[in-house]
C-alpha positions as CSV (number, residue, x, y, z in Angstrom):
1,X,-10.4,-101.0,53.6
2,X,-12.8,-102.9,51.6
3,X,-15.4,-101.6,53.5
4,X,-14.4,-97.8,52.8
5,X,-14.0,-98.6,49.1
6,X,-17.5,-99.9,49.0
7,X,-18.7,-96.4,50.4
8,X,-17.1,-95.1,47.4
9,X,-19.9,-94.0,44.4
10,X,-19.7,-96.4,41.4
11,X,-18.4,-93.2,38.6
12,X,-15.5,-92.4,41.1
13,X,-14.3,-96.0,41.8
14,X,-14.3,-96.6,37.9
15,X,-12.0,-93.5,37.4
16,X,-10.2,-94.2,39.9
17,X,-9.7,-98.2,39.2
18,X,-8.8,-96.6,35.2
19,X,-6.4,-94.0,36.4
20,X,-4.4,-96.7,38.8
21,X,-4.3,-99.4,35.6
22,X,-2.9,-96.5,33.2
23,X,-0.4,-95.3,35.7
24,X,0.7,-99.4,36.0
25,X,0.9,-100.1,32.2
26,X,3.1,-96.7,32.2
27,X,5.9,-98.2,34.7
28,X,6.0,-101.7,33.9
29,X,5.7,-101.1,29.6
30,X,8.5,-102.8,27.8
31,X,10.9,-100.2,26.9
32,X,10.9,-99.5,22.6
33,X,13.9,-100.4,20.8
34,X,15.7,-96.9,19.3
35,X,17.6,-96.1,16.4
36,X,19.3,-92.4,15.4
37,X,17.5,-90.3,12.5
38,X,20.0,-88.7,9.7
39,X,19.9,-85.2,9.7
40,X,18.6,-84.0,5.9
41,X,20.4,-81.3,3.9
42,X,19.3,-79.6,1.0
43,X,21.1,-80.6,-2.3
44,X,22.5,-77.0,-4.4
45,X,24.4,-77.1,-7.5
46,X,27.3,-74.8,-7.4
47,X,30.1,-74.1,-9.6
48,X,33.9,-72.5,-8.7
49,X,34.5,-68.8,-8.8
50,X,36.7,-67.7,-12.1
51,X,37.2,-64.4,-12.7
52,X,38.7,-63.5,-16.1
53,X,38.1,-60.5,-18.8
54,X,34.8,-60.7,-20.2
55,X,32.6,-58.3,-22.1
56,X,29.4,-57.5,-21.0
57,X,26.2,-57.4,-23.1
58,X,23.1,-55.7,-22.3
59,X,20.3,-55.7,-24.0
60,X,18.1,-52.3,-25.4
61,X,14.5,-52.1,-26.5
62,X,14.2,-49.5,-29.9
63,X,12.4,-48.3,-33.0
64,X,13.3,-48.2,-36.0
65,X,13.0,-44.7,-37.3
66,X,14.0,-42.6,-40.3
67,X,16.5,-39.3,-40.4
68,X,14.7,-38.2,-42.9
69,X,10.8,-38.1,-42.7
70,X,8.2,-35.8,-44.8
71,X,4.4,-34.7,-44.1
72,X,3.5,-33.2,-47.4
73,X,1.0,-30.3,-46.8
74,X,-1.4,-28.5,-49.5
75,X,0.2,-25.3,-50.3
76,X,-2.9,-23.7,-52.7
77,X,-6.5,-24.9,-52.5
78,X,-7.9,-26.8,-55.1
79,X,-9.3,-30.4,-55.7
80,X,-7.7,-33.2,-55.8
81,X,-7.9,-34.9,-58.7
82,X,-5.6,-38.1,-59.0
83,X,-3.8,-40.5,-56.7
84,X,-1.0,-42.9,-58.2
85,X,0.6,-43.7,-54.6
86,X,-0.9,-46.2,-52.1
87,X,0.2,-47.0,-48.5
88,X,3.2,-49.0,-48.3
89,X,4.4,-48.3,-51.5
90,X,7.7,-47.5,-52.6
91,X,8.8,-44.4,-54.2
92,X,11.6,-42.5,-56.2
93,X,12.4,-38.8,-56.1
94,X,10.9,-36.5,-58.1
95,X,8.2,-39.3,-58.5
96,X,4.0,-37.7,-58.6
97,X,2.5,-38.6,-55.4
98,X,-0.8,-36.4,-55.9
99,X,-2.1,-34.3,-58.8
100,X,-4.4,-31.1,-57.7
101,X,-6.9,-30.0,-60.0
102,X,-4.9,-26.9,-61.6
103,X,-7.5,-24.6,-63.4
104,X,-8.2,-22.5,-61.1
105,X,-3.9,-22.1,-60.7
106,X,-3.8,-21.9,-63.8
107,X,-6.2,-18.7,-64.3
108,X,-4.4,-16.9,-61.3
109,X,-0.7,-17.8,-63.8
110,X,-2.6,-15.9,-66.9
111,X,-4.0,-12.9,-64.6
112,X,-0.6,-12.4,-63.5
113,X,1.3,-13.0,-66.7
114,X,-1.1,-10.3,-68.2
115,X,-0.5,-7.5,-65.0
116,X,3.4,-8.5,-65.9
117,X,2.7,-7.5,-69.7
118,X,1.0,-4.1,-68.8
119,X,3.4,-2.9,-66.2
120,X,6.1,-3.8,-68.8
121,X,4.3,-1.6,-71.3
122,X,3.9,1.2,-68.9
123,X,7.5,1.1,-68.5
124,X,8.5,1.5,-72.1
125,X,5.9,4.1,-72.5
126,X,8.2,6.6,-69.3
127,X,10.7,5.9,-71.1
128,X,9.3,6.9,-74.6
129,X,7.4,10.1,-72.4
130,X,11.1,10.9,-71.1
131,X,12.8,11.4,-74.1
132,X,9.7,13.1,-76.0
133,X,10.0,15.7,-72.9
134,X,13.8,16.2,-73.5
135,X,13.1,17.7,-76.9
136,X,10.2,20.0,-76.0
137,X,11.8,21.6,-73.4
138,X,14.0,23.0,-75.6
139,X,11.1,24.3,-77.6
140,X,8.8,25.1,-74.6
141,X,12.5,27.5,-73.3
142,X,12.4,29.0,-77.0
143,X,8.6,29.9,-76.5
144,X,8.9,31.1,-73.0
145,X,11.8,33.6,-74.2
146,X,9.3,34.9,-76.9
147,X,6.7,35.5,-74.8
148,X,9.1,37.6,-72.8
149,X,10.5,39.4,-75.1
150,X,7.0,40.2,-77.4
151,X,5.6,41.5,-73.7
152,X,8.5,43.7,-73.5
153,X,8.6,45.4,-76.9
154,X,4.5,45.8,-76.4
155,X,4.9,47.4,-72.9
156,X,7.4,49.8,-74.7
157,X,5.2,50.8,-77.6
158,X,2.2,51.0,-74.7
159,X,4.2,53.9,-73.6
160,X,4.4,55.4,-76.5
161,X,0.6,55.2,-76.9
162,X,1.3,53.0,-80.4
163,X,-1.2,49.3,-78.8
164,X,-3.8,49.2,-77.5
165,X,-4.0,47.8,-72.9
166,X,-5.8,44.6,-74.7
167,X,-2.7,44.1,-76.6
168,X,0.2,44.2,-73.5
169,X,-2.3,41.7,-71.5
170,X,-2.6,39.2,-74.4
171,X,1.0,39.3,-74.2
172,X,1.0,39.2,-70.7
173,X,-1.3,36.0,-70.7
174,X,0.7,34.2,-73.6
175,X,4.1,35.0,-71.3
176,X,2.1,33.6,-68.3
177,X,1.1,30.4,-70.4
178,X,4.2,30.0,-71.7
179,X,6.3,30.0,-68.1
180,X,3.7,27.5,-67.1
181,X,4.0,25.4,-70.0
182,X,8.1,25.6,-69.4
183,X,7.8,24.8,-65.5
184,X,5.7,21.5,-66.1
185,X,7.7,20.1,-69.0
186,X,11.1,20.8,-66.4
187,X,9.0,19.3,-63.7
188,X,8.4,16.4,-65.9
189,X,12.1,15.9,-67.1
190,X,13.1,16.2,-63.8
191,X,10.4,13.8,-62.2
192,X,12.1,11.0,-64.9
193,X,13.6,8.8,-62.2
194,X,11.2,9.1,-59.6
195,X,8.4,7.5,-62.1
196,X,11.0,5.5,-63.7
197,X,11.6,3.7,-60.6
198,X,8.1,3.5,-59.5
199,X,6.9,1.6,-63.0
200,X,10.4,-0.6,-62.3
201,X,9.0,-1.8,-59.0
202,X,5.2,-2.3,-60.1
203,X,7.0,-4.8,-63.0
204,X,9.1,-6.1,-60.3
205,X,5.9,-7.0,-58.2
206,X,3.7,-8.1,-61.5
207,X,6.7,-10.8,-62.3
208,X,7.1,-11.5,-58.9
209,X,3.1,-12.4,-58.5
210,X,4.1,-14.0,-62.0
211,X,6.5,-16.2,-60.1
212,X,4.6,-16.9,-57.5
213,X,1.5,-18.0,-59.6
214,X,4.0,-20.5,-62.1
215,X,5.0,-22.1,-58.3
216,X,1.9,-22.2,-57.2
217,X,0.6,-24.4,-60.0
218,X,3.6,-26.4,-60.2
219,X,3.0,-27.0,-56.6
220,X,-0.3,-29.2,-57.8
221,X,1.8,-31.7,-58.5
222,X,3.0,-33.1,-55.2
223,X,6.1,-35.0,-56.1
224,X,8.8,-37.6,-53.9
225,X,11.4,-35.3,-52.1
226,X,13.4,-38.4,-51.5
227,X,13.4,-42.2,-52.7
228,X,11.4,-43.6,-49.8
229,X,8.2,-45.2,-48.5
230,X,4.9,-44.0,-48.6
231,X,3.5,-44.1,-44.7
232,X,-0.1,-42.5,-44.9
233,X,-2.6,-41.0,-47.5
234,X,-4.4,-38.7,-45.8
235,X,-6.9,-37.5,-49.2
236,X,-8.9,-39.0,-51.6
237,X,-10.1,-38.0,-55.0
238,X,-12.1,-35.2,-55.0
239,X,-11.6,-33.9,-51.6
240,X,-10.7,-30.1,-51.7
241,X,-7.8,-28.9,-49.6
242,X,-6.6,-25.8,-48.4
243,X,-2.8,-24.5,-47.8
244,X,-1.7,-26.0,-44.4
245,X,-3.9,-29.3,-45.0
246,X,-1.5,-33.6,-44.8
247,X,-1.9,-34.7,-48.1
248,X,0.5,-37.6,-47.7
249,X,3.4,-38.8,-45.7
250,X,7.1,-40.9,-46.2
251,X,10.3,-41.6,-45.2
252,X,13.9,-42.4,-46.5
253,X,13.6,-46.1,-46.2
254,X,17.8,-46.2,-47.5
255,X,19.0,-44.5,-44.3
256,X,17.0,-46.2,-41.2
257,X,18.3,-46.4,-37.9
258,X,17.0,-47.6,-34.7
259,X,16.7,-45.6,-31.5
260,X,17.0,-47.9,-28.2
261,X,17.6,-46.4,-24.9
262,X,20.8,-46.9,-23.0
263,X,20.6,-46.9,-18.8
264,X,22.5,-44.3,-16.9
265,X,24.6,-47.1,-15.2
266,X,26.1,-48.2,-18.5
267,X,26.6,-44.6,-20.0
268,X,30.2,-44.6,-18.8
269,X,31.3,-47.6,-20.5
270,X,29.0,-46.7,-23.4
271,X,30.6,-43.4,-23.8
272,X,34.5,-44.9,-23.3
273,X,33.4,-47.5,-26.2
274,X,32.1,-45.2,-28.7
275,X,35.5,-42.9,-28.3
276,X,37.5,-45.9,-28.3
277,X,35.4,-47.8,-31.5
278,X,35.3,-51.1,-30.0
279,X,31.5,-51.7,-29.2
280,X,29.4,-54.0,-31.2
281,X,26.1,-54.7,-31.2
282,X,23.5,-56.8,-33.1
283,X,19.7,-57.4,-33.7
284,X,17.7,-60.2,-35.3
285,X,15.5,-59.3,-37.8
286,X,12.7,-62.3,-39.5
287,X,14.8,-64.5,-38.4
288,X,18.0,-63.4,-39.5
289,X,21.0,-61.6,-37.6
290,X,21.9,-58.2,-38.3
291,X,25.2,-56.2,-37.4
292,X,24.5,-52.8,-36.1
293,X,26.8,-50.0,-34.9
294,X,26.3,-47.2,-32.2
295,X,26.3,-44.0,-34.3
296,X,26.2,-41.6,-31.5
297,X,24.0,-40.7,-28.2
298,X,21.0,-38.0,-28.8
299,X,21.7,-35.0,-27.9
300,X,18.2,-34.1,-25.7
301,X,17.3,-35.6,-23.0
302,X,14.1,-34.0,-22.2
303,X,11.9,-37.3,-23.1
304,X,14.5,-40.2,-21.4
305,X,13.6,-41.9,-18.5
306,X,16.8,-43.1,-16.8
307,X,19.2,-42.9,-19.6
308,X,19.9,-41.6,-22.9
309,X,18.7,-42.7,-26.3
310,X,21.7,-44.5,-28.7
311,X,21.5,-44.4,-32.4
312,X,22.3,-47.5,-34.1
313,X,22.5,-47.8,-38.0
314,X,22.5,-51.4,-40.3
315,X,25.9,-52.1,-41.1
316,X,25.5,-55.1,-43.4
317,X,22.5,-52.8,-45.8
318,X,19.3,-51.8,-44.3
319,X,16.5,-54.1,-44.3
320,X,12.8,-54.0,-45.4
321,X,11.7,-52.6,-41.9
322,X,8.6,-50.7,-41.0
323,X,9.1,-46.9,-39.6
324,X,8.2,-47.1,-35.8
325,X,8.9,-51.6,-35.6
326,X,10.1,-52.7,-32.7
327,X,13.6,-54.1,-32.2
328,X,15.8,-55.6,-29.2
329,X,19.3,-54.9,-29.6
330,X,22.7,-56.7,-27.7
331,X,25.2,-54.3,-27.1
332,X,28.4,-55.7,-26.2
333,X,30.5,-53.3,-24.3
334,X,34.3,-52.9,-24.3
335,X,35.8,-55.8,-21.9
336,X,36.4,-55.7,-18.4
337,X,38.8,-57.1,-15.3
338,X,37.6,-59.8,-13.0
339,X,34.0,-60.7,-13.8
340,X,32.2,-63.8,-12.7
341,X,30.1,-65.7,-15.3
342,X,26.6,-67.3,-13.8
343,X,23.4,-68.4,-14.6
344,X,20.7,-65.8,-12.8
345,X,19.9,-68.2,-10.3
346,X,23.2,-67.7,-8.4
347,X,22.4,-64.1,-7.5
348,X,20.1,-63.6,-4.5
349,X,17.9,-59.6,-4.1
350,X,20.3,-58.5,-6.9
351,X,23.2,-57.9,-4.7
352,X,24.7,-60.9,-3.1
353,X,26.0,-64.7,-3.4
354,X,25.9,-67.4,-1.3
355,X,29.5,-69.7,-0.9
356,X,29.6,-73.4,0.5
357,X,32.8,-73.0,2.6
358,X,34.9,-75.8,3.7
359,X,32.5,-77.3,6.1
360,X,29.5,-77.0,3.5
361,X,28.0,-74.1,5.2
362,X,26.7,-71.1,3.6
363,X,28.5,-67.8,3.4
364,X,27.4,-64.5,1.7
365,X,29.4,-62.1,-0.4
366,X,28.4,-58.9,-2.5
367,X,28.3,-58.9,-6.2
368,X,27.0,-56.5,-8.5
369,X,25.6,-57.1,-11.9
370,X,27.8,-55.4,-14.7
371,X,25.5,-57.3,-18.0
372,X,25.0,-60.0,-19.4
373,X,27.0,-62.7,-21.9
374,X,26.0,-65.6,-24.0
375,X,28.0,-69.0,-23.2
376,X,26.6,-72.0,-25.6
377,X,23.4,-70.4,-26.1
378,X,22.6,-69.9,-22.5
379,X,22.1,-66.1,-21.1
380,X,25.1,-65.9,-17.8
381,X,25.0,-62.8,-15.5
382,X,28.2,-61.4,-15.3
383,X,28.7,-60.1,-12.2
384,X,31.2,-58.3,-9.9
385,X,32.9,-59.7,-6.6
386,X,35.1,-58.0,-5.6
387,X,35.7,-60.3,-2.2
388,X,36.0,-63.5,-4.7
389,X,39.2,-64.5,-6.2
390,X,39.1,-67.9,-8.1
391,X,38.0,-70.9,-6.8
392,X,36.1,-70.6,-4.3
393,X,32.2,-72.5,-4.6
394,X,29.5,-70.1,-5.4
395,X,26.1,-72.2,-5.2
396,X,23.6,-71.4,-8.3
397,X,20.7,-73.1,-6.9
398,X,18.1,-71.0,-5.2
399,X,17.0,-71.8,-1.7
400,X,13.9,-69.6,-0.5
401,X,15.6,-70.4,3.1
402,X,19.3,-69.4,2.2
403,X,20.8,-67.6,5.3
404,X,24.3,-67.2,6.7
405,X,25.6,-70.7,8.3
406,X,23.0,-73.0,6.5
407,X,24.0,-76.3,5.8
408,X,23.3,-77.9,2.7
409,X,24.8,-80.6,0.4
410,X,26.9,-79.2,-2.6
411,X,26.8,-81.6,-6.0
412,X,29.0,-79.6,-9.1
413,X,26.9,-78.2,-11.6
414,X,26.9,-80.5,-14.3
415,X,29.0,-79.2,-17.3
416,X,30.5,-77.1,-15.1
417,X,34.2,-76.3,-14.4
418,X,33.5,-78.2,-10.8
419,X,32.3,-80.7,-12.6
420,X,35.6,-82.6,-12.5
421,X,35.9,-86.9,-12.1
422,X,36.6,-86.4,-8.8
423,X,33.5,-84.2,-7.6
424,X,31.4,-85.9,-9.5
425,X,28.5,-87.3,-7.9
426,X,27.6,-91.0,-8.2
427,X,23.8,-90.0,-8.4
428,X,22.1,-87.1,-10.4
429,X,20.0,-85.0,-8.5
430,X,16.5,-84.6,-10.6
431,X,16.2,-81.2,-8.3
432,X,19.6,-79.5,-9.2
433,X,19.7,-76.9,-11.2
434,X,22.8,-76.7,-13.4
435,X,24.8,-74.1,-15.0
């Protein structure tokens, strides 16, 4: 044997001299002493399910705009000669905003007061013309009749050879005048209305260009429609304008409201509240906390984007606010039946919560988010469930691994209403989250 092992190589016999003195350690090693490992649980907070009344809040984003808001335009062209209105600043009605240079207005007032003066003159003298016609015709009549009869006892003596054929035609010539002096003064009497109304409507349109001139230089004085606030300047001194042209823009600062709009999914309640005249809602404003109240919904559509736009107006006097500010607004909506109160980290994707049941093991159950509420300054999800009835443990804390059946370690929320003498932890947990 020892004789075959010496035929061995050297590298082999070490190998095999290791492997033999690893495999003998292996079976005759003392055995190592044991001991069992706890399992480890994740600590959650959770608090006990209580479903009461509660009214939801939600909160709106919106402007603060004006019902009333004016662009004033130029409405002649002229210069503009004097601005007493800056930016910003605060006006009253009938208060000058802009003055326009007004000579050349003023020249187009004079042009058309004097076109006013001579169609008035040409009226009086129709009238004067009709009345001096009505007595000639009379005369013109006697004169005709003459004529006639002077042509007639000349034709008679012609035939008796007693004048002269020059004699019947001047008579028949003075006749002839004499009709055609008669036709045009009846033409002219009975033309009396016809060119009495035509020297009616030319004064008609002489005053109205007379009108239109004395508005068209009181119109280069630009002046407040409203008591408001002046938004933009858009002239300067100098600058000539034409009709159509911004001069200078403001709004009724005494009758703000705010727009904000409201989601589809809380139209229905918003709707049942305003009928019903129990929503409040609210907005802080430099610091300070102003009541509002939901006026009504806008009437078009046609620029929301999942909802419609509320109109709130200041309840308690309208502040100093800027036309187009910003503003978030809480909207507390009438109350309703069997809502849960919770802090955001309770609700998992939005639609579910996890329960510890009785052998601390994790169950889930739907929920759906109805608004939110303010408990003690802290914002609470209030949610609904319908599977939950009232006591039950709803963890708050979130666990990136929740699933169905996980075990974990439920400690009461501190604070909470499982926060009782008799589920209260001896130790805090630093990691806990609490209501």
């Amino acid at each position: 044997m020892r004789e075959r092992l010496k035929q061995i190589p050297p590298v082999p016999r070490v190998i095999i001299g290791t492997l033999v003195t690893i495999l003998l350690l292996s079976v005759f090693k003392p055995a190592a002493d044991t001991r069992d490992t706890p399992q480890h649980y994740d600590r959650v907070r959770f608090v006990l399910a209580d479903p009461a009344s509660r009214s939801p809040q939600i909160q709106l984003f919106g402007r603060v705009q004006s019902p009333r808001a004016a662009s004033l335009t130029a409405v002649v062209t002229a210069n503009v000669a004097d601005i007493p209105v800056r930016s910003g600043n605060r006006v009253s009605e009938g208060e000058l905003l802009i003055q326009l240079d007004d000579t050349e207005t003023a020249l187009a007032r004079d042009r058309a007061k004097a076109s006013r003066d001579e169609a008035k003159a040409q009226l009086q003298t129709t009238r004067l013309r009709f009345n001096s016609d009505k007595e000639n015709l009379a005369l013109e009549q006697k004169l005709a009749q003459l004529a006639a009869n002077n042509l007639e006892r000349l034709a008679s003596l012609r035939g008796k050879k007693l004048v002269s054929q020059i004699q019947l035609d001047e008579a028949e010539e003075a006749k002839a005048r004499a009709d055609l002096s008669l036709a045009q003064r009846q033409l002219s009497v009975s033309d009396y209305r016809n060119e009495l109304a035509r020297m009616e409507a030319r004064l008609a349109s002489a005053e109205a260009q007379l009108k239109q001139a004395e508005m068209d230089l009181a119109r280069t004085r630009v002046i407040a429609p409203f008591d408001g606030t002046i938004t933009n300047v858009a002239v300067a001194p100098g600058e000539r304008v034409r009709p159509g042209e911004l001069l200078i823009s403001l709004f009724a600062d005494t009758e703000l409201e705010v727009r904000a709009q409201i989601p589809e999914r809380h139209l229905p309640a918003v709707r049942d509240g305003l009928l019903q005249g129990v929503l409040t809602a609210s907005t802080i404003l430099e610091g300070r906390t102003l009541p509002l109240k939901l006026k009504r919904l806008a009437g078009d559509a046609a620029d929301a984007r999942g909802g419609i736009d509320g109109l709130f107006e200041f309840t308690g006097g309208v502040p100093s606010a800027a036309l187009g500010r910003p503003i978030t607004i809480t909207l507390t909506l009438p109350a309703r039946e069997n809502l849960l109160a919770l802090p955001a980290t309770a609700l998992y994707g939005l639609n579910r919560l996890y329960l510890i049941d009785n052998d601390n093991r994790l169950q889930r159950t739907p929920a759906t988010i109805v608004g939110e509420a303010m408990d003690s300054g802290q914002s609470l999800l209030l949610l609904k469930a319908p599977e939950l009835h009232g006591g039950e443990r709803v963890m708050i804390t979130q666990l990136p691994q929740a699933i169905v059946g996980l075990s974990v370690e439920p400690q009461p929320a501190p604070g909470s209403n499982a926060d009782t003498p008799s589920l209260a932890p001896e130790e805090s947990d630093p990691a806990g989250e609490g209501q």
